[in-house]
C-alpha atoms as a printed R data frame, in Angstrom:
    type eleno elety resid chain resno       x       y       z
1   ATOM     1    CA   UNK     A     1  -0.311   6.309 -23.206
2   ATOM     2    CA   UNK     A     2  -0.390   4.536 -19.900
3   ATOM     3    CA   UNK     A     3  -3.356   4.846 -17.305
4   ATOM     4    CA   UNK     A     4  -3.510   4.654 -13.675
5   ATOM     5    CA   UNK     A     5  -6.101   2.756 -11.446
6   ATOM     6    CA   UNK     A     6  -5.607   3.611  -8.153
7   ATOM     7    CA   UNK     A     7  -6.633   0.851  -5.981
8   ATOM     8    CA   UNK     A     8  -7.513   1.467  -2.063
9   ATOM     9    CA   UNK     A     9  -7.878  -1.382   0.209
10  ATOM    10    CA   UNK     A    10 -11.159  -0.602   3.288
11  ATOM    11    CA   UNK     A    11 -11.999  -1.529   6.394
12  ATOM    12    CA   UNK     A    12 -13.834   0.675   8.648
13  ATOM    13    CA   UNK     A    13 -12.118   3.796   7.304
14  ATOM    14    CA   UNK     A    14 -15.405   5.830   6.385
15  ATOM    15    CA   UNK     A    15 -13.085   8.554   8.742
16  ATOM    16    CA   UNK     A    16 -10.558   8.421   5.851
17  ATOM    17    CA   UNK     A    17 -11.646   7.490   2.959
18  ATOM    18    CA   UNK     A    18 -13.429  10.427   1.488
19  ATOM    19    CA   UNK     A    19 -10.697  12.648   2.589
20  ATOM    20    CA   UNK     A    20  -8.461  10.414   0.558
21  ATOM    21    CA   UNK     A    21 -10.302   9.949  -2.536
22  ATOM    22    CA   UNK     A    22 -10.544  14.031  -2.571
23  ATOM    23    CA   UNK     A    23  -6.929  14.269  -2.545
24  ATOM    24    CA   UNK     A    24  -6.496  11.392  -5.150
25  ATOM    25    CA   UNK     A    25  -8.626  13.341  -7.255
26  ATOM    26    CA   UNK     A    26  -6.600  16.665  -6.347
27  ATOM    27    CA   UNK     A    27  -3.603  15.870  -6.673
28  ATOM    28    CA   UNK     A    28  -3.420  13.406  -9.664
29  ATOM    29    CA   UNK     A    29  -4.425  14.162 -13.274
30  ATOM    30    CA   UNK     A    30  -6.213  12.872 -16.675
31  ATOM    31    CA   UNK     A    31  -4.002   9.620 -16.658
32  ATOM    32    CA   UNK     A    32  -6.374   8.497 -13.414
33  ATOM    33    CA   UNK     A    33  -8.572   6.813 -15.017
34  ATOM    34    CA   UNK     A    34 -10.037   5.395 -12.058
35  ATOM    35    CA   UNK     A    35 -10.361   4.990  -8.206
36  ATOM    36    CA   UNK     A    36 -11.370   1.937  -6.744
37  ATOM    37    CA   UNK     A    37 -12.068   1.312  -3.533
38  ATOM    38    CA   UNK     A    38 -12.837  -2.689  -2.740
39  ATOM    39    CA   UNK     A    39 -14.087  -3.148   0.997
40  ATOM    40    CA   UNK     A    40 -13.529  -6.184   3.242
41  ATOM    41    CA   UNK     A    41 -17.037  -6.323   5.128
42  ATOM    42    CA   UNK     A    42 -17.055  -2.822   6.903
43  ATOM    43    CA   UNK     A    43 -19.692  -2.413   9.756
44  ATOM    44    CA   UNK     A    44 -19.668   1.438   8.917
45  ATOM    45    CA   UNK     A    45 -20.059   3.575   6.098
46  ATOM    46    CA   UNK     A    46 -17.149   2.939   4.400
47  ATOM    47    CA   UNK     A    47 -18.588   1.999   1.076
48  ATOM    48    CA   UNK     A    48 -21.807   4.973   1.287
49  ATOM    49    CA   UNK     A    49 -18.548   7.657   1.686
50  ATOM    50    CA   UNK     A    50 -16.446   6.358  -0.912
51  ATOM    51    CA   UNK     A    51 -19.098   6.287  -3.750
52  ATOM    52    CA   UNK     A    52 -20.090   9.716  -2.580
53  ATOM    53    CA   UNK     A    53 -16.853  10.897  -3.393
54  ATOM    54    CA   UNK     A    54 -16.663   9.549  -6.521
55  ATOM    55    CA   UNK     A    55 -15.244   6.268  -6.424
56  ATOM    56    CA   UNK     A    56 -15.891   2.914  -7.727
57  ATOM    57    CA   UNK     A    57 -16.487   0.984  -4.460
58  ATOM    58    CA   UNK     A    58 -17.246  -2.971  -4.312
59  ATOM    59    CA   UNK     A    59 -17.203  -5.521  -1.416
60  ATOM    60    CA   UNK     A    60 -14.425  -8.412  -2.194
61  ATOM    61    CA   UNK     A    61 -15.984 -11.846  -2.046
62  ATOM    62    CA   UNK     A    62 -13.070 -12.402   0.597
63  ATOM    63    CA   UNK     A    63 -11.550 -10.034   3.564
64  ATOM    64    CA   UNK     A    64  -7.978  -9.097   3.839
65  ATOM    65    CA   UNK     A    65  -5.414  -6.954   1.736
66  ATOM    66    CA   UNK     A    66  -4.136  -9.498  -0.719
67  ATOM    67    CA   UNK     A    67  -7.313 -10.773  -1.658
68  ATOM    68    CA   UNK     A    68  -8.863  -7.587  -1.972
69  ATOM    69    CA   UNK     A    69  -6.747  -5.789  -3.694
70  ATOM    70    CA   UNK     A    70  -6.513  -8.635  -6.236
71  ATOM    71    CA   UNK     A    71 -10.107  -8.317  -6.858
72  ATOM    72    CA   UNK     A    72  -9.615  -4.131  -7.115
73  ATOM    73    CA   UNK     A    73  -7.115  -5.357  -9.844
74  ATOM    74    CA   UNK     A    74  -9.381  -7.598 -11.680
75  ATOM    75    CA   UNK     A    75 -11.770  -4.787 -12.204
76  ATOM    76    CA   UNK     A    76  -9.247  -2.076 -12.707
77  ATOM    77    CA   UNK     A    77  -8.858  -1.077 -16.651
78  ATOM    78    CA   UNK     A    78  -5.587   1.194 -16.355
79  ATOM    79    CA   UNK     A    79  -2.096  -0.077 -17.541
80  ATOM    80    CA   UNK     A    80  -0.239   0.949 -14.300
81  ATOM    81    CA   UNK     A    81  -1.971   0.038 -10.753
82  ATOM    82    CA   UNK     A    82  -1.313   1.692  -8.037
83  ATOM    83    CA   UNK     A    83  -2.084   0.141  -4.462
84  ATOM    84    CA   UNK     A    84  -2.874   3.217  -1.867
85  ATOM    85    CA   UNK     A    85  -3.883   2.611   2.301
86  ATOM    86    CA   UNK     A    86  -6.802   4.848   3.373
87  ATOM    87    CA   UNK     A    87  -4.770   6.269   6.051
88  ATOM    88    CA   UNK     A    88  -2.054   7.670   3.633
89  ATOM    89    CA   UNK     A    89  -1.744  10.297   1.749
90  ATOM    90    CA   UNK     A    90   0.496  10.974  -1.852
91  ATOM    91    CA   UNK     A    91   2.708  13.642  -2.311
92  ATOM    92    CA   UNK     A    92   1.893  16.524  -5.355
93  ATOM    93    CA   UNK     A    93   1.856  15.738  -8.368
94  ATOM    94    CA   UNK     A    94   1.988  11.532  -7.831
95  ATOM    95    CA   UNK     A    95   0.251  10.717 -11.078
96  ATOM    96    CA   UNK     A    96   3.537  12.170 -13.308
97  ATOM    97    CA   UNK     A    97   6.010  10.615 -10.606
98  ATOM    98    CA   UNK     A    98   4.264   7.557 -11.739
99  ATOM    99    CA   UNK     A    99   4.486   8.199 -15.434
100 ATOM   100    CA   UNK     A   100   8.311   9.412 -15.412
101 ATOM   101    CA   UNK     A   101   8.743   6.228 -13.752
102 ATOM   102    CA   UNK     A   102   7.351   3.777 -16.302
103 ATOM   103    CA   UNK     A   103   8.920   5.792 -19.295
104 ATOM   104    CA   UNK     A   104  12.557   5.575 -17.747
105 ATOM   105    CA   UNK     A   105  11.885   2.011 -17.606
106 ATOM   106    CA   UNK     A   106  10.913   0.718 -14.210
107 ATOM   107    CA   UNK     A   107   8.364  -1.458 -13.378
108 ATOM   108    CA   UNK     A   108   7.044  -1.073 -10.214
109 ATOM   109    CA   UNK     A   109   8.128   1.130  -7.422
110 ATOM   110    CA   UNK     A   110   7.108   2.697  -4.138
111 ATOM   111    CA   UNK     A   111   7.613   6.160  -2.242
112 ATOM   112    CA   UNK     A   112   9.647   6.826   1.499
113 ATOM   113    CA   UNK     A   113   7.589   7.708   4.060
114 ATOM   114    CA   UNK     A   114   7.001  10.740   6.266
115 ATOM   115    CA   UNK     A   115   4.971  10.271   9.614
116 ATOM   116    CA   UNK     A   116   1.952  12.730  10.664
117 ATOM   117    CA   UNK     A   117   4.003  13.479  13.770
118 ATOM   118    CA   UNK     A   118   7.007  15.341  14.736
119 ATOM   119    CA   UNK     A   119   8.092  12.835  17.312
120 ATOM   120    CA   UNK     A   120  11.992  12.289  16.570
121 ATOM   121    CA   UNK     A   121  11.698   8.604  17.466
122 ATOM   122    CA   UNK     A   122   9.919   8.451  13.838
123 ATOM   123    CA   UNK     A   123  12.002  10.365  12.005
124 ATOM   124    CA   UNK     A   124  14.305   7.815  12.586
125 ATOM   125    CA   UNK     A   125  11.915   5.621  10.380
126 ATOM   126    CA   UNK     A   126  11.141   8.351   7.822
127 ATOM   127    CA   UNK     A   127  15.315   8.535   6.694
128 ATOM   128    CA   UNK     A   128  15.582   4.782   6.156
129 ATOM   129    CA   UNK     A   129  12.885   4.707   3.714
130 ATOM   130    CA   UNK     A   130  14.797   6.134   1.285
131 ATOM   131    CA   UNK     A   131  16.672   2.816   0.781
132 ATOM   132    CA   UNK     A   132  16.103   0.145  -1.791
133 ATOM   133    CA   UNK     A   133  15.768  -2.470   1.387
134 ATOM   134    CA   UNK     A   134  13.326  -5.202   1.730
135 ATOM   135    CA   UNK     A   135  12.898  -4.196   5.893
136 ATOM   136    CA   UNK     A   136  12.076  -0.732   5.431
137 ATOM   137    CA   UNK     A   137   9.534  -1.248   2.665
138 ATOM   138    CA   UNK     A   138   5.579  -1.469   3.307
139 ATOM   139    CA   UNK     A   139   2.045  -1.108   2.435
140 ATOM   140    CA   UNK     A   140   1.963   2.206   3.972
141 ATOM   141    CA   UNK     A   141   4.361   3.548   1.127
142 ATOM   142    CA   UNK     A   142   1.976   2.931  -1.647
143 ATOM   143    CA   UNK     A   143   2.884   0.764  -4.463
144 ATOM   144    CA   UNK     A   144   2.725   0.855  -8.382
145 ATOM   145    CA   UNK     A   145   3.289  -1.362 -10.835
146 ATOM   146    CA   UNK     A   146   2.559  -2.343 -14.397
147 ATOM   147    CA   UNK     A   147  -0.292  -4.632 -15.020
148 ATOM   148    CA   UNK     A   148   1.782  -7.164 -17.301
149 ATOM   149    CA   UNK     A   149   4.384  -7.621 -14.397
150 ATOM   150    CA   UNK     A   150   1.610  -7.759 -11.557
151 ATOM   151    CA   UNK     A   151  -0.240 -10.361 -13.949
152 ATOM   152    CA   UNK     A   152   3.459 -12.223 -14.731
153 ATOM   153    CA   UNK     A   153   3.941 -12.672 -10.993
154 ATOM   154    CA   UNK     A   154   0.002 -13.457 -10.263
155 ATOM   155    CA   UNK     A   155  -0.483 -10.607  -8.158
156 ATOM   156    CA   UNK     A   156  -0.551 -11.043  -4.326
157 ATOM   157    CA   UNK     A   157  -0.580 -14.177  -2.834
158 ATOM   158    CA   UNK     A   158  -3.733 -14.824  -0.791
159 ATOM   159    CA   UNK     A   159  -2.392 -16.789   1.664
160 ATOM   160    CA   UNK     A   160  -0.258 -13.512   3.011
161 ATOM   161    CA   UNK     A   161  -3.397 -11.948   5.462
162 ATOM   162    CA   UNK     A   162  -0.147  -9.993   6.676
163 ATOM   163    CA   UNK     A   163   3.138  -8.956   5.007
164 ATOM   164    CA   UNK     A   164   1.676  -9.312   1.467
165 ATOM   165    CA   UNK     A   165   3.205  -6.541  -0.006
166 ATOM   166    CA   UNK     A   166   6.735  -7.668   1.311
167 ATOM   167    CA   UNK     A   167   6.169 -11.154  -0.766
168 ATOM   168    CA   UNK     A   168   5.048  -9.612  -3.824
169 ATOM   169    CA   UNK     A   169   8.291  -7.113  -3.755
170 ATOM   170    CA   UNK     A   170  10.781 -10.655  -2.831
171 ATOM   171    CA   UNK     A   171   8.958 -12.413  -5.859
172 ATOM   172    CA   UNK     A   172   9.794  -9.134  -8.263
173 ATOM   173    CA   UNK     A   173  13.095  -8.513  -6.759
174 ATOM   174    CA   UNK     A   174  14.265 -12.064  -7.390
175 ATOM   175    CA   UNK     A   175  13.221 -11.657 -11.097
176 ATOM   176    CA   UNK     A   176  14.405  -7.756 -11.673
177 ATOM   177    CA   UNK     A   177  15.304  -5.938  -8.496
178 ATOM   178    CA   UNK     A   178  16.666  -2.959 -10.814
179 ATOM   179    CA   UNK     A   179  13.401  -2.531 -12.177
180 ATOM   180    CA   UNK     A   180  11.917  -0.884  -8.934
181 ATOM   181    CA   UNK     A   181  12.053   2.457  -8.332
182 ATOM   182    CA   UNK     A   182  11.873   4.318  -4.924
183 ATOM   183    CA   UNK     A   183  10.979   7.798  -5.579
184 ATOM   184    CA   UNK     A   184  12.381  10.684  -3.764
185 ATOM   185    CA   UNK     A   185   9.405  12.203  -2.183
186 ATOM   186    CA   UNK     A   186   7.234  11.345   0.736
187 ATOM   187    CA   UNK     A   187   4.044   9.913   1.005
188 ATOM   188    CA   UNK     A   188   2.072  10.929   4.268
189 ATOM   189    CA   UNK     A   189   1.441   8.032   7.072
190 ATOM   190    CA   UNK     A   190  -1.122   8.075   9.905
191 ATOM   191    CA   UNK     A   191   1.298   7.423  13.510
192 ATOM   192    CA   UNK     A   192  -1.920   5.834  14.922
193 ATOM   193    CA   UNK     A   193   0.362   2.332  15.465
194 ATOM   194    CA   UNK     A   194   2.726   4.129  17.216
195 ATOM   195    CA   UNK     A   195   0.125   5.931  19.142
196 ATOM   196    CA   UNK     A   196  -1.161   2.908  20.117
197 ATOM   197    CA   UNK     A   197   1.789   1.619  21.160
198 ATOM   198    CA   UNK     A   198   5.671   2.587  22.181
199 ATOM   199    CA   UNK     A   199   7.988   2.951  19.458
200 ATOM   200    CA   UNK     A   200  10.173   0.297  21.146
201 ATOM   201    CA   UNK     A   201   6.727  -2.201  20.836
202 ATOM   202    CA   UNK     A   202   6.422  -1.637  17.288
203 ATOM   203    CA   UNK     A   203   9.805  -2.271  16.576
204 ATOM   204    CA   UNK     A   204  10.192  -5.194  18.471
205 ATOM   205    CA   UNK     A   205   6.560  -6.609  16.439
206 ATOM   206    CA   UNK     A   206   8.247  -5.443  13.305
207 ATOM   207    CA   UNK     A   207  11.361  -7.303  13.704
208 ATOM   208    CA   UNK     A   208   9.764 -10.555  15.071
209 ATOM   209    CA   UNK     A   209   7.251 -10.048  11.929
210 ATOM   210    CA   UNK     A   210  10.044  -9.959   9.813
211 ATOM   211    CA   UNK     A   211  12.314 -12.676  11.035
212 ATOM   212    CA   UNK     A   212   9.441 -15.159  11.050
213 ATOM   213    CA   UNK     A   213   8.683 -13.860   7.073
214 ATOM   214    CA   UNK     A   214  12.249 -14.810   6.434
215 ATOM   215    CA   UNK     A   215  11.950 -18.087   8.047
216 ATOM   216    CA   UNK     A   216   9.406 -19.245   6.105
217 ATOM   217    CA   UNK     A   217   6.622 -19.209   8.943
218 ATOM   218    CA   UNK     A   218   2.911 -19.543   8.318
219 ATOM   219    CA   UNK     A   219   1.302 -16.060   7.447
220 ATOM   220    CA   UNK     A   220  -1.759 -16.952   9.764
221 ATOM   221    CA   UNK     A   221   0.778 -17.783  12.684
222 ATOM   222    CA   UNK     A   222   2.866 -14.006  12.172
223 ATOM   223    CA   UNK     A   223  -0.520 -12.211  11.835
224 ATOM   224    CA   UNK     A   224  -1.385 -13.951  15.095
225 ATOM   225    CA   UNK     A   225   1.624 -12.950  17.014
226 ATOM   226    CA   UNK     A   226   1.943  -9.905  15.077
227 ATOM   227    CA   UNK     A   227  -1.479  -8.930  16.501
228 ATOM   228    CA   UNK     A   228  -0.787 -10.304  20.241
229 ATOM   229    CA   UNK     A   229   1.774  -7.757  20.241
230 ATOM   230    CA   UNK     A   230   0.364  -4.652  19.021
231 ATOM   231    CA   UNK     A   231  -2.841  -2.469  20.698
C-alpha cells in the first residue's frame, strides 16, 4: 500500500504553519505517514510551531525551495511525496485524491487553485487552472509524485531558487506528460501577492518570469527581476 510524506517548504511562516499542519492532519488519513516541515533559516518561530503541532521539522543545510524540499525528500519514508506551501491549504479528503491517482496510473499530479478572495480579477486565474498547461501550473497548487519518478528525474534542480517546480514538471512532461494528473478540486491560496501588488503587476512579473524560463535565462537573474518587480 502506498504512503504519503507530505513535505512543507518554511520561511518565516510560524503565522501559518501550525494552522496548516492541523489541517494536514484533519483532513488526510492513515496513509500520512508523515509531515515534514524543512526550514530555510527562519528568524521566527517557525520550527518551535511546527514541532508543536506535530511535525517533523529540520533546518536544510541550504535556503531556498528546491534545495529544501530535496532534503524534506531525503528524509521522507512514504512512497508518494507530496510538496505543500505553508500558505495553502488542501481540499477534503486529499490523501484518497492522492491514492485514486496513483492506482489509475499517474505519476505525479497537482490540484487548480482557488484564491482566499472574492475579487473577480482572480477568478480569472482560478478557471485556467484547470488546464493541463505548463503557464498556469505552480508551487502554490501542491504537487505529488511517486518517489521512483522524483528519484528517476533527480528531484528539483538546485540551481532553480525560483520557478523550480515549473522545471521539474518540463523534465516529467518531456518523458510522460500523460502521466500527470490535475485533479478536479481546489486547493486554497493566500492572495497576499496580489495584495501586495495590482493584478496587472503580477501578471506582467509572471509573464516576464515565464518568457525568460523559456529562454533559457539564468534562474538567479529571473529571481532578481522577478523580485524588482513584485512588493
Amino acid at each position: 500500500m502506498h504512503t504519503i510524506s507530505v513535505i512543507i517548504p518554511t520561511l518565516n511562516e510560524e503565522k501559518n504553519i501550525g494552522n496548516l499542519i492541523q489541517h494536514l492532519q484533519k483532513e488526510g488519513d492513515a496513509s500520512i505517514l508523515e509531515i515534514i516541515v524543512v526550514d530555510g533559516g527562519s528568524v521566527d518561530d517557525t520550527i518551535a510551531v511546527a514541532q508543536k503541532a506535530g511535525a517533523v521539522a529540520a533546518m536544510s543545510p541550504q535556503k531556498g525551495r528546491a534545495a529544501q524540499m530535496n532534503f524534506g525528500a531525503h528524509m521522507a519514508q512514504g512512497s508518494i511525496l507530496y510538496f505543500v506551501h505553508a500558505d495553502a491549504r488542501p481540499p477534503l479528503g486529499f490523501a484518497q485524491d492522492i491514492l485514486l491517482a496513483t492506482q489509475e496510473g499517474y505519476h505525479s499530479g497537482c490540484y487548480r487553485f482557488r484564491f482566499d478572495s472574492p475579487k473577480t480579477l482572480l477568478k480569472i486565474n482560478n478557471y485556467f487552472t484547470r488546464f493541463k498547461l505548463l503557464a498556469v501550473r505552480g508551487g502554490d497548487q501542491t504537487l505529488f509524485i511517486t518517489r521512483e519518478w522524483f528519484d528517476k528525474l533527480n528531484g528539483f534542480d538546485e540551481r532553480y531558487v525560483i520557478m523550480e517546480e515549473y522545471d521539474l514538471l518540463r523534465r516529467l512532461w518531456r518523458q510522460n506528460r500523460s502521466s500527470f494528473k490535475v485533479i478536479s478540486k481546489n486547493v486554497l491560496i493566500s492572495a497576499r501577492k496580489y495584495d501586495n501588488n495590482s493584478w496587472l503587476r503580477v501578471q506582467i512579473a509572471n509573464l516576464i518570469a515565464m518568457t525568460l524560463f523559456r529562454l533559457g535565462t539564468s534562474p538567479l537573474k529571473i529571481a532578481h527581476i522577478y523580485k524588482k518587480l513584485l512588493h
